[in-house]
C-alpha positions in Angstrom: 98.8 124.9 130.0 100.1 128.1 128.6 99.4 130.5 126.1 102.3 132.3 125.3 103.0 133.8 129.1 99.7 133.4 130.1 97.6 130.7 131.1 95.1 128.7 129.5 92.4 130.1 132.6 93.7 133.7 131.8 93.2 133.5 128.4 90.0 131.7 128.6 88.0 135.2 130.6 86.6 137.3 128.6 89.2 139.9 128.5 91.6 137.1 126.6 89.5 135.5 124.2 90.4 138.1 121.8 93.7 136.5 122.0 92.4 133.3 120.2 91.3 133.6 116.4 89.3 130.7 115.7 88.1 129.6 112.3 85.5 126.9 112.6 84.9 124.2 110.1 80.9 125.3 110.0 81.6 129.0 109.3 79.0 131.4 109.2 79.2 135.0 107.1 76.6 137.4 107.3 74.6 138.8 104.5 76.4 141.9 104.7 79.6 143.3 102.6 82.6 141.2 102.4 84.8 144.0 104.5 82.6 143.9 106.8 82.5 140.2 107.6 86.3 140.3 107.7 86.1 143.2 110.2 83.5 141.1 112.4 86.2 140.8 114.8 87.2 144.3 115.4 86.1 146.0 118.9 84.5 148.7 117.2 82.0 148.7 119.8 84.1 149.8 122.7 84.4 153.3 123.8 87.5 155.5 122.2 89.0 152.5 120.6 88.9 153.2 116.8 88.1 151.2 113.8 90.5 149.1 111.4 91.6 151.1 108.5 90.9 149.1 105.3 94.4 148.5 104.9 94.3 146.1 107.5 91.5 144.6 106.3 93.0 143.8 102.7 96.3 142.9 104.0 93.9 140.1 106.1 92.3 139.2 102.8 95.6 139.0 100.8 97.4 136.2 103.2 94.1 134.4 103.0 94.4 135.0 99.1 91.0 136.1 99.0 92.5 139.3 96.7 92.4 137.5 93.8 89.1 137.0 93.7 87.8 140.7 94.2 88.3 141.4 90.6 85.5 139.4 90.0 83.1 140.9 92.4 81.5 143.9 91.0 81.8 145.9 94.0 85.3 144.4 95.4 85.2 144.6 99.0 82.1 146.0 99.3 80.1 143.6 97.5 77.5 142.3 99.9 77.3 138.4 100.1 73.8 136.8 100.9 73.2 135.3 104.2 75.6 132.8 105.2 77.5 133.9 101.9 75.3 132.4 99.8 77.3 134.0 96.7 80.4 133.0 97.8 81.7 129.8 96.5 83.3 127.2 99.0 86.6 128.3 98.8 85.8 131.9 99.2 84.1 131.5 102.4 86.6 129.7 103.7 89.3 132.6 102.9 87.0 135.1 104.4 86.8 133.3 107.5 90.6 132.7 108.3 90.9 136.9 106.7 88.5 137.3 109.5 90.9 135.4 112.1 94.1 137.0 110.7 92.7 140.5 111.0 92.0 140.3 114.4 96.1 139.6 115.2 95.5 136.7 117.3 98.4 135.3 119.5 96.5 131.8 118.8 95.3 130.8 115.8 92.9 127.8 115.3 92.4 126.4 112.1 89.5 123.7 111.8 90.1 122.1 108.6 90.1 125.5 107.2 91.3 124.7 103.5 88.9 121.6 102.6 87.4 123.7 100.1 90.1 124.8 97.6 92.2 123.5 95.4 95.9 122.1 96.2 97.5 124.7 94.4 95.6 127.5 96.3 96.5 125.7 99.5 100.0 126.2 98.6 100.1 129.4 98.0 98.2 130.4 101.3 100.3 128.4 103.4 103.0 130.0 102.1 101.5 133.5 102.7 100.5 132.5 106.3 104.4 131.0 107.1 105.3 133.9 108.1 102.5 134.6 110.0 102.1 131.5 111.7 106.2 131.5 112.6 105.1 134.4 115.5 101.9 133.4 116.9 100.9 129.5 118.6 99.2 127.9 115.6 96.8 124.9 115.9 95.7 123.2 112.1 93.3 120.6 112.0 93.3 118.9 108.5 92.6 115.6 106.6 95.3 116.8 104.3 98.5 115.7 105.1 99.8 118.6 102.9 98.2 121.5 105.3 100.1 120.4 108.4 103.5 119.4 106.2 105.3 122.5 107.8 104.3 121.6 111.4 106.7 121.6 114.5 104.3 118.6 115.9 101.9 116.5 114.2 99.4 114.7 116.3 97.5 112.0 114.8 93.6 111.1 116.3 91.8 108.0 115.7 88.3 107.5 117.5 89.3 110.3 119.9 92.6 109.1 121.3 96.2 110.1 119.7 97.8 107.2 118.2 100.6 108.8 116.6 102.6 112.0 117.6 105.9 113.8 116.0 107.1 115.4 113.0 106.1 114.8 109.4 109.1 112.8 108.7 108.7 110.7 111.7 105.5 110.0 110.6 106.2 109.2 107.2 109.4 106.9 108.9 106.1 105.0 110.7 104.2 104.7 107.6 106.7 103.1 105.6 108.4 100.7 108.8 104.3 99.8 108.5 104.1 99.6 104.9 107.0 97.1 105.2 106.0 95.3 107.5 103.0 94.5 105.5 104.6 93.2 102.8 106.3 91.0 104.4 104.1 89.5 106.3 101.7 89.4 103.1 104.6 87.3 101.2 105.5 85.1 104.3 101.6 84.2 104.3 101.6 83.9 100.4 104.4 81.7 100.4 102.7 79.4 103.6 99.4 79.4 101.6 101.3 78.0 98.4 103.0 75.4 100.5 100.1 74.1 101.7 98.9 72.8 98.4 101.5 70.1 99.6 100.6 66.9 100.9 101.2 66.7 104.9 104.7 66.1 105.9 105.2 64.0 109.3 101.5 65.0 110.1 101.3 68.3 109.7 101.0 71.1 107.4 104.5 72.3 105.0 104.8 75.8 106.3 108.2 78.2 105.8 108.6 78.4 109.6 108.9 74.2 109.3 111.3 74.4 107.0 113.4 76.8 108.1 113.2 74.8 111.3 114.9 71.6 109.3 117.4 73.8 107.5 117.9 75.7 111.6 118.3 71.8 113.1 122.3 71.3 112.6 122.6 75.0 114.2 121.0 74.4 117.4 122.5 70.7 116.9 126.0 73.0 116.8 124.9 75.1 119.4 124.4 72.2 121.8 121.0 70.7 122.0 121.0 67.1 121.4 120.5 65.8 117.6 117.2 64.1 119.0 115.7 67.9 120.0 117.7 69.4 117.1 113.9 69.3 115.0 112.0 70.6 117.8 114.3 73.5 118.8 115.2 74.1 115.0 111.3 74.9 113.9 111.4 77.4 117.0 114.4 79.5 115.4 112.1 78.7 112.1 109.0 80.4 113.6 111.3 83.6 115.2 112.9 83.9 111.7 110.0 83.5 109.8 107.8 85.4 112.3 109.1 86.9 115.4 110.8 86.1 118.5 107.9 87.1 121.0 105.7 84.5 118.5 108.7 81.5 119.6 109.0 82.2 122.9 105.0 81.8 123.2 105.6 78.4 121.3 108.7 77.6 123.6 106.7 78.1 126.5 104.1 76.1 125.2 106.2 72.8 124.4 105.5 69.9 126.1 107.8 69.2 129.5 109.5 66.5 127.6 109.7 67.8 124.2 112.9 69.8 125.2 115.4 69.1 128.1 116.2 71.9 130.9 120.0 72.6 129.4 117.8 72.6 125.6 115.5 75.5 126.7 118.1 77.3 128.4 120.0 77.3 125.6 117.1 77.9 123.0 115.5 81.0 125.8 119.1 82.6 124.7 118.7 81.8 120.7 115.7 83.0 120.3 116.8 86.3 122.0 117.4 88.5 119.1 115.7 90.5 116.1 117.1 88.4 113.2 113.7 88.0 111.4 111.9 89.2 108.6 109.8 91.9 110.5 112.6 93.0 111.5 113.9 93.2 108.3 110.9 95.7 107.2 112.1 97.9 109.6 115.5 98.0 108.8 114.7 98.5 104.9 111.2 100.7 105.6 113.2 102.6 108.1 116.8 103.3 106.8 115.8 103.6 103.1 113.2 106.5 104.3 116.5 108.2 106.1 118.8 107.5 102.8 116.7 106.8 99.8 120.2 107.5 97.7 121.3 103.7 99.3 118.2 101.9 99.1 119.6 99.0 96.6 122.5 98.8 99.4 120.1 98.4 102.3 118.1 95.8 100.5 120.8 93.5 99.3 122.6 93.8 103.0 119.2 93.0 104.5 119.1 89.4 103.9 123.2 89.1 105.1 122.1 91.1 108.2 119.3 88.4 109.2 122.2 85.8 109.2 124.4 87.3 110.7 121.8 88.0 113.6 120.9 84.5 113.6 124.5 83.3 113.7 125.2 85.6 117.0 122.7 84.6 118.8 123.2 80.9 118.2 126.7 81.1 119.3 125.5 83.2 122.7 123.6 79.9 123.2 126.8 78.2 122.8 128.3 79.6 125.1 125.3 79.6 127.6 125.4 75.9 126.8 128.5 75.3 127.8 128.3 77.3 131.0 125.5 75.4 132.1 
């Protein structure tokens, strides 16, 4: 791992820590002036080296748009704040830590959640003051706002302590709506099932979708060559990939009795069943294209439905011809 030219070791001695701003999520501020806890981080200690001018400290607390609030102090910057800031409202600690960080011109800056404390519209306006600082230094945010990492070149998503989703804002927000779909579908699909079964029992078992579809589905595999006395059994599989998925029918498929389909029947059925012409499907192809061209979402929804046929139809006719190879 690397730190701009340097390694993580390098930058991890002593010598290189002062590379690394860091602005922790329990900060502390000393009961001391407020220009003086943002020039904590100065090396004032060390022999010849001299100490910030005050400009450097302002300019510090003006990215972290803690300057607004100094007209209310009565001594401005040299107001002293009770231990641990005691004075100091959320918000304001939380600028004076990260005008702490900035003043120290850090090649790496760490922000831990650094923004909880104030308002949405103050968060605006310091991510836009710390853009352009941010654009020439390594940057690492950690937030529960979605807002505070918006600008990000990479967005890493935790859960428990492991990532479980990694890329750019819109890729993420492409997940959450191919998810979001998804859900609805499946919701309806179950909705739908659960209103059917308020029907009495039809040849012994429960009226679901994926049955029916399987009637409607039996002159197509009939068509597609598996004998009119398998047609039911190899219809209600293309019911359940339609309805469901295809990894959902090939499970059932597998699990078939020996007799229930003949070897030319699941040969032909193993090739059917081989596509993405179903309604999951379907919520990505709407969740994902209408995120990509929300100007054409009415388009992508009325297509969606035409797609799943036409899907269906293909790999029917694959099977066909698989059928008549055999």
């Amino acid at each position: 791992m690397f730190a701009s030219d340097d390694t993580i070791v390098a930058v991890a001695t002593p010598p290189g820590r002062g590379a690394i701003g860091v602005v922790p999520q329990e900060l502390f501020l000393f009961s001391a002036t407020i220009a003086d806890n943002i020039a904590l981080g100065e090396p004032a200690t060390l022999p010849g080296v001299p100490r910030w001018p005050r400009e450097r400290l302002e300019a510090a607390a003006a990215t972290a748009r803690l300057d607004a609030d100094m007209a209310s102090f009565p001594q401005g910057y040299d107001t002293v704040v009770g231990e641990r800031g005691i004075t100091l409202s959320g918000g304001q600690k939380q600028r004076t830590a990260l005008a702490r960080a900035l003043a120290t011109d850090a090649r790496v800056l760490v922000l831990d959640d650094t923004l909880s404390a104030v308002d949405t519209h103050t968060e605006e306006e310091i991510l836009h003051r710390l853009r352009g600082v941010m654009r020439a230094r390594t940057s690492i945010l950690v937030s529960h706002r979605v807002s505070t990492v918006r600008g990000a070149d990479q967005i890493i998503v935790l859960k428990d302590g492991r990532v479980v989703a990694r890329g750019t804002l819109d890729g993420l927000q492409l997940l959450l709506a191919i998810v979001a779909m998804l859900i609805v579908l499946i919701a309806l699909v179950t909705l739908v099932n659960l209103a059917l079964g308020l029907l009495p029992p039809w040849g012994g078992a429960q009226v679901t979708l994926q049955r029916l579809l399987g009637y409607a589905m039996a002159p197509l595999v009939w068509l597609a060559g598996v004998p009119a006395s398998e047609a039911v059994t190899a219809g209600a599989l293309m019911g359940t990939k339609t309805v469901l998925n295809e990894f959902i029918a090939y499970v059932d498929l597998a699990q078939l009795p020996a007799d229930a389909l003949g070897a030319r029947s699941r040969l032909i059925m193993t090739y059917c069943l081989c596509g993405f012409a179903n309604f999951g499907s379907l919520g990505i192809l709407i969740g994902g294209m209408a995120s990509m061209a929300p100007e054409r979402r009415d388009e992508i929804v009325a297509l969606g439905l035409r797609s799943i046929v036409a899907g269906t139809l293909a790999t029917l006719m694959i099977g066909a011809v698989v059928g008549m190879l055999a």
